[in-house]
C-alpha positions, -999 to +999 in steps of 0.1 A: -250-616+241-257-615+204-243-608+170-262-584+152-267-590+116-247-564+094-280-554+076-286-532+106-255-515+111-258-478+110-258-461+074-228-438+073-233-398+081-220-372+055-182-368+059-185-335+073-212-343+098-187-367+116-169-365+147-136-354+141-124-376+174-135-409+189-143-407+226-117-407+252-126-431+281-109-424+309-092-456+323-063-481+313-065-486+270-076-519+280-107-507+295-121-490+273-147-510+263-156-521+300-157-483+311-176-469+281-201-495+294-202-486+322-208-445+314-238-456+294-257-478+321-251-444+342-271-424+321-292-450+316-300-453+350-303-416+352-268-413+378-266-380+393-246-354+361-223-342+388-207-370+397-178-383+392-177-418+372-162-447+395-141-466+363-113-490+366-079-477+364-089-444+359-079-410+383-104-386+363-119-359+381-145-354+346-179-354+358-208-375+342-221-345+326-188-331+311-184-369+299-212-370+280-206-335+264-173-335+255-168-379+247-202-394+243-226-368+223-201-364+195-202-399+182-239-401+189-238-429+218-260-403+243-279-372+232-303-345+255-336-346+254-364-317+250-360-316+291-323-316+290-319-347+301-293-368+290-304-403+274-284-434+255-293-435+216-308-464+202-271-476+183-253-471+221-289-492+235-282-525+211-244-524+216-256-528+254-279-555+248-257-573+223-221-570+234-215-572+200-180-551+197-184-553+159-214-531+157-199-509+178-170-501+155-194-500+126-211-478+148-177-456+154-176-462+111-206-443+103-203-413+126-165-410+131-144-392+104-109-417+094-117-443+113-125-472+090-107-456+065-076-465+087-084-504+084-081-497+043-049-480+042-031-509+064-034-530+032+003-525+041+012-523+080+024-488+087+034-465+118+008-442+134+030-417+121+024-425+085-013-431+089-014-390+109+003-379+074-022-395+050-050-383+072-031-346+068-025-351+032-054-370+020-083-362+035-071-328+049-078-327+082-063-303+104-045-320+128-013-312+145-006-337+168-004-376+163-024-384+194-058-380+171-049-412+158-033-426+185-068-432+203-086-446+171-056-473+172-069-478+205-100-488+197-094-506+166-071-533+188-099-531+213-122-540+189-098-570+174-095-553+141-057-544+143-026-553+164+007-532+170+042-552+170+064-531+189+097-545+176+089-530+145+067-500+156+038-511+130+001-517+129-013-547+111-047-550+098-060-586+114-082-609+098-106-599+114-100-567+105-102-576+068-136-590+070-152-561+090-136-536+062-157-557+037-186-550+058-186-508+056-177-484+034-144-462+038-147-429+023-125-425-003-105-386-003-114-385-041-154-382-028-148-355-005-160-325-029-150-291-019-161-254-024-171-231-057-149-212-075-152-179-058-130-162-089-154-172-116-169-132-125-131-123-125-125-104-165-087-109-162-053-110-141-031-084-145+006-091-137+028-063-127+050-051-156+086-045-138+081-087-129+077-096-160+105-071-172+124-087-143+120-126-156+128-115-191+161-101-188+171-128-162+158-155-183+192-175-188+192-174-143+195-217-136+163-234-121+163-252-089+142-282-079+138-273-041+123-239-029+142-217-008+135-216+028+106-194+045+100-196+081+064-206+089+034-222+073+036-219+036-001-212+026+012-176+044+043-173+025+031-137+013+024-130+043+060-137+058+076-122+025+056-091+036+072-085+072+108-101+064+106-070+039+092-044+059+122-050+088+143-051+062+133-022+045+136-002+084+167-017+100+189-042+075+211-051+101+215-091+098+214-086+136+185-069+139+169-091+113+178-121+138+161-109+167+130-103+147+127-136+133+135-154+162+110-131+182+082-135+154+087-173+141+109-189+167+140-194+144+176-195+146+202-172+128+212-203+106+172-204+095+174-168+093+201-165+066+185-191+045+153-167+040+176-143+035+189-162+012+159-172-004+144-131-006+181-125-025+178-149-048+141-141-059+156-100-064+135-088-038+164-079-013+203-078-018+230-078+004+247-046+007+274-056+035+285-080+057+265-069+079+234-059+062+207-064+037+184-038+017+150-043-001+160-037-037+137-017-062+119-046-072+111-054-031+099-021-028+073-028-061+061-055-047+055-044-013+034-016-023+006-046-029+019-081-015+003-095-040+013-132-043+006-127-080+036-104-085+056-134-072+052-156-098+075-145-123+098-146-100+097-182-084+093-193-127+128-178-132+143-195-102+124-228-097+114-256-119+076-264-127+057-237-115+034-225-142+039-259-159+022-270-126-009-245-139-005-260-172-008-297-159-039-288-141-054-267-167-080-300-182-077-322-154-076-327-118-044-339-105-029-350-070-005-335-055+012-370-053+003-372-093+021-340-100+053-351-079+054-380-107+048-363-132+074-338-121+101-368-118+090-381-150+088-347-172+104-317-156+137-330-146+133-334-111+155-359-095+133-379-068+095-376-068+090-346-039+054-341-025+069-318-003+081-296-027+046-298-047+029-290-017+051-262-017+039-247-050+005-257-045+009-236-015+018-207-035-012-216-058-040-214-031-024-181-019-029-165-050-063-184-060-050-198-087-060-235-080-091-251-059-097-286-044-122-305-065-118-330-031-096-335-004-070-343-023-070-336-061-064-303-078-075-280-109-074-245-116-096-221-111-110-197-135-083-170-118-056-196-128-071-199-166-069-163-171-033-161-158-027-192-179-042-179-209-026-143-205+011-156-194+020-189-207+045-172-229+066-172-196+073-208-198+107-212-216+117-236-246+125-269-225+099-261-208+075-256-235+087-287-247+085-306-217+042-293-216+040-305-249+055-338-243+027-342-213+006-337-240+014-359-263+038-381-242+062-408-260+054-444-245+085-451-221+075-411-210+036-422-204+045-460-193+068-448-164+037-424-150+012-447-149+035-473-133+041-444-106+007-435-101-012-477-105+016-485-078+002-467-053-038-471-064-047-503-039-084-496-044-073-506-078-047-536-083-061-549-117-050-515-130-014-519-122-014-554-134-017-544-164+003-517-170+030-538-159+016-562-190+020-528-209+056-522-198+072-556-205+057-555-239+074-522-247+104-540-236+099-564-266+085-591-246+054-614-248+032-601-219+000-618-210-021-602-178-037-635-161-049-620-124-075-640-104-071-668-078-049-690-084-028-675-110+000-652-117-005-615-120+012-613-155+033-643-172+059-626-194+073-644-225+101-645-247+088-644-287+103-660-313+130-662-296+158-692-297+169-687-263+132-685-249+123-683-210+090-672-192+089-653-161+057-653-135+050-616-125+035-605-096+021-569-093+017-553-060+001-522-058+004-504-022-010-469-006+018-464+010+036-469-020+063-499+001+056-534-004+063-558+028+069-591+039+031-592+050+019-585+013+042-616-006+032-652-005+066-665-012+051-702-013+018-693-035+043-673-058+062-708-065+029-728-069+026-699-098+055-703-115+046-742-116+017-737-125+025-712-155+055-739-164+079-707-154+115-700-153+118-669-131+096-652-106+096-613-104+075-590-077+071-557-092+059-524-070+069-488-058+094-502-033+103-527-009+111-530+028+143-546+037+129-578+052+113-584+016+147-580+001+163-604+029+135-628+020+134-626-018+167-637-020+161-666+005+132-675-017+149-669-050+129-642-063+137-609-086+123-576-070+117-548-096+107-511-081+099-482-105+132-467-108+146-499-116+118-500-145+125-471-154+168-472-158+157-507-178+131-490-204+160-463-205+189-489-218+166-504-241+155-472-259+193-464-257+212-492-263+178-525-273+193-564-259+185-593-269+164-610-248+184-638-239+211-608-226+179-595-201+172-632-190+205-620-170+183-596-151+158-623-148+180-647-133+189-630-100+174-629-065+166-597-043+168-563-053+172-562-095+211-551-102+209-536-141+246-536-140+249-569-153+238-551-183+264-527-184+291-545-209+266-557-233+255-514-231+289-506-242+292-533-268+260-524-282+267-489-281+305-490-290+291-512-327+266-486-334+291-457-333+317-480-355+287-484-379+280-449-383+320-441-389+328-468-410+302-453-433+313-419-431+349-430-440+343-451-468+316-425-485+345-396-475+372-417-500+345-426-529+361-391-546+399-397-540+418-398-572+445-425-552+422-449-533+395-447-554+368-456-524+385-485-512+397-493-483+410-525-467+400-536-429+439-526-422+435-493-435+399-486-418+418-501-383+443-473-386+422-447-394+395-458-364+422-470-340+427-430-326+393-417-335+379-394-308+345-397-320+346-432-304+338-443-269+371-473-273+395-485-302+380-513-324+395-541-331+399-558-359+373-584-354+345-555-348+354-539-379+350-573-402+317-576-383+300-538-392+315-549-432+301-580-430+267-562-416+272-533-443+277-559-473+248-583-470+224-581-497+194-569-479+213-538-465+238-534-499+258-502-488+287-515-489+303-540-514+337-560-517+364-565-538+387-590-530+401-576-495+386-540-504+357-526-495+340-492-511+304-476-502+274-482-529+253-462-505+245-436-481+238-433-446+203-425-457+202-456-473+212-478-446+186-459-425+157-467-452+161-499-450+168-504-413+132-488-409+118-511-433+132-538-421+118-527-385+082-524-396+085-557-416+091-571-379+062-552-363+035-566-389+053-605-383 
């Protein structure tokens, strides 16, 4: 027994020339490594095909030929030779002669699609559940059933490089684990290129007429985030569309309808109705009883074709970012992960839904309009240009404006989507370091990004300040987008906020699990997710603090609570509207023959004290404080009198030099 230097581990085959499975040894999970052993010295020793393996705890009936077809040739470990007869390969030979389990998972690493790719995406422990999805979503591999990564688990915790912990139903990646990831190369989904673009002679895209007509005069119709319900898989939506309309169209009976869909897709009246549903609401059916449906006109237009094409005008009247989907892709490649942020961030979505972009990108594919540039990002294709090019008058005003904004996005806009987006890029941490140095300095703060061993992430400062206080930030960027107890160092994060001389510690990242919450508090440190982030650039741009008022954020344990904010909003807020109408009032009596512009603070209080126009009464106090404000020098629109005041300027004014006042600041 030997260990075999990692310069002579296999070099990796092309992605698609890998076995889509690892092999299944029959036997207990535990002896799998004992049995394959043993299935290889039978060849080796040229055992009769027909025969049936002895192996420990195993009841097979598989033969040693049906072994090595359908387990062992796959992966490489036998292959036939020019007589047919079945012989070891030389990788399967030096796992033999070294017992060296390492080389054999390289081995698996190089000829096995998703299997060291697994070891990268536990940088946060996870259920097999969640790594079947990514191996469905990211790298696009048809799967259906969980078990396909079921028995690469298997193997992994044979091979030492993970371990399950069935209270809690996760995988960990092992230290072990961590140094054999460092010793091959996972194949990342963005280097899994894809096909041509089989729509690139196409001269133009012709949508029909009456769906156009149809979006037009329904234009005012409200848009909904979710799409309706269609039974089925959704890359055959048009498909499904097609039949629900042609059973319609012969027998409308809801009844009738009923049977057919649970005969044809295995649903349930309930599931019935919402297609139904869905088909009304998109014009192509309406309900002409209690009873019973009817295709509608514009069904009938449609079905002469089935045309996803046709379809589009009418999911843009009903459903938010459709074609703005086509117009985010139209000079870039995007994720479908990507375009739920962007959706969250810019098209008034209220959660970020992947679901609900696979959905359109669903629709998309149907019609041609998009492609795969790899297994997981997006663009159009030259199909989806034209249509562009020839409709993007469809997209209405907010809309419009909401494409526009992508493309020139304000800062708190573009801030928010690249915290979205670093957060989940662990290939990449350095990158979300620093746009969480980019965010805190929006915020008016200090923000230095440190990274390395031995120091904090980020070390946020207070400037200028006479209340001044520095926070150690840590930035944790996760795949799986949740940050757990495995990935915080509760004890090195103290040793950093020594170190850095700090007063607060902060962990910022997607989200949290709750025994990080439980533990953070324990700890006494501030947890900040995105949304969080996001409400806080929100009451700044609304309602700015000082930065003493957000040390109050600072200050807490666990899970960030913004509403410790919530009376200095309403202060803040409640003086800014008082400015404005104090203003307005005194500018309002600079032409009355009886007052002559002035006006004491006992006559503004009784002319503010019932003023709609403001969120609560003022009080005396506030009112001396906005004249006090208006009367300085440096601002000068208002001036006193003895215990009258009168305006000397505008609104215009006091906005001139509140501006030059703020760049002043900005070149300090």
């Amino acid at each position: 027994m030997y260990t075999i230097e990692i310069s002579r581990y296999p070099r990796d085959k092309e992605w698609s020339q890998k076995a889509n499975s690892t092999p299944s040894i029959p036997g207990g999970k535990s002896m799998a490594l004992s049995n394959l052993r043993r299935l290889l010295l039978a060849v080796e020793q040229g055992d009769p095909m027909e025969k049936v393996p002895q192996l420990d705890e195993s009841s097979s009936k598989s033969t040693l030929q049906e072994l090595c077809v359908h387990q062992l040739s796959a992966v490489g470990l036998v292959r036939r030779s020019d007589g047919g007869r079945w012989t070891i390969s030389d990788g399967a030979r030096l796992w033999l002669d070294s017992e060296d389990h390492l080389y054999l998972a390289a081995f698996f690493s190089a000829n096995v699609k998703y299997f060291a790719e697994i070891l990268y995406y536990l940088d946060a422990p996870k259920t097999a559940r969640e790594l079947f999805e990514i191996a469905v979503n990211e790298y696009d591999l048809a799967w259906k059933l969980p078990s396909t990564v079921n028995s690469r688990l298997v193997w992994l915790r044979q091979f030492g490089l993970i371990e399950f912990r069935e209270f809690s139903l996760l995988y960990h990646i092992t230290e072990q684990g961590k140094r054999f990831l460092s010793t091959v190369n996972p194949v990342m989904p963005d280097s899994l290129l894809h096909g041509e673009d089989d729509t690139a002679a196409e001269a133009q895209v012709v949508i029909g007429a009456p769906f156009i007509e149809y979006l037009c005069d329904h234009k005012s119709a409200a848009r909904k985030q979710g799409f309706g319900y269609l039974p089925g898989n959704m890359k055959d939506f048009a498909k499904t569309i097609e039949e629900i309309l042609t059973k319609t169209d012969r027998d409308g009976s809801i009844e009738s309808i009923d049977r057919f869909a649970s005969a044809s897709f295995g649903i349930k009246g309930s599931s019935t109705r919402s297609a139904l549903s869905t088909l009304s609401l998109l014009g192509l059916i309406e309900r002409r009883s209690n009873t019973a449906y009817a295709v509608t006109d514009l069904g009938h237009l449609w079905m002469e074709h089935a045309d996803p094409i046709h379809l589009l005008p009418l999911l843009q009247l009903r459903y938010l970012f459709v074609l703005e989907m086509l117009a985010e892709l139209k000079d870039t490649s995007l994720t479908a992960r990507e375009l739920a942020t962007l959706a969250k961030v810019s098209y008034r979505f209220d959660k970020e839904s992947v679901s609900e972009i696979n959905h359109r990108l669903a629709v998309f594919r149907s019609a041609k309009l998009i492609m795969n540039v790899s297994a997981e990002k997006f663009t159009l294709t030259h199909r989806g240009r034209l249509l562009l090019e020839a409709y993007g008058k469809l997209l209405d005003g907010k809309q419009r404006e909401a494409v526009s904004t992508r493309e020139a996005p304000s800062a708190s806009t573009d801030i928010i989507a690249e915290l979205r987006m670093a957060s989940k890029d662990s290939y990449n941490p350095s990158k979300f370091e620093r746009t969480v140095k980019d965010f805190f300095e929006l915020l008016g703060f200090a923000s230095e990004w440190l990274g390395g061993s031995g120091k904090t992430d980020v070390l946020v400062r207070t400037p200028d300040s006479p209340h001044p206080f520095t926070v150690s930030v840590d930035a944790k960027a996760t795949a799986s987008g949740t940050v757990t107890d495995a990935l915080v160092d509760f004890d090195t994060l103290k040793e950093h906020r020594t170190k850095h001389r700090a007063d607060y510690i902060a962990v910022v990242g997607r989200g949290f699990n709750e025994r990080v919450l439980n533990r953070a508090k324990e700890h006494g440190v501030l947890l900040l997710d995105i949304d969080t982030l996001e409400e806080l650039l929100r009451i700044h741009r609304c309602t700015p603090q000082k930065a003493c008022v957000y040390e109050k954020v600072f200050a807490q344990s666990g899970r960030a609570d913004l509403s410790v904010l919530e009376s200095f909003e309403k202060k803040t807020n409640s003086m800014g509207e008082l400015l404005v109408r104090v203003m307005k009032l005194l500018i309002g009596e600079c032409l009355d023959p009886v007052t002559k512009g002035q006006l004491s603070v006992r006559d503004l209080y009784m002319s503010l004290r019932n003023d709609p126009s403001l969120s609560s009464p003022p009080s005396i106090e506030d009112i001396e404080t906005v004249l006090d404000f208006l009367s300085c020098p440096i601002i000068g629109c208002v001036t006193r009198e003895r215990d009258y005041y009168y305006a000397t300027g505008s609104l215009g004014d006091m906005t001139n030099m509140l501006d030059f006042l703020r760049s002043k600041t900005a070149r300090a």
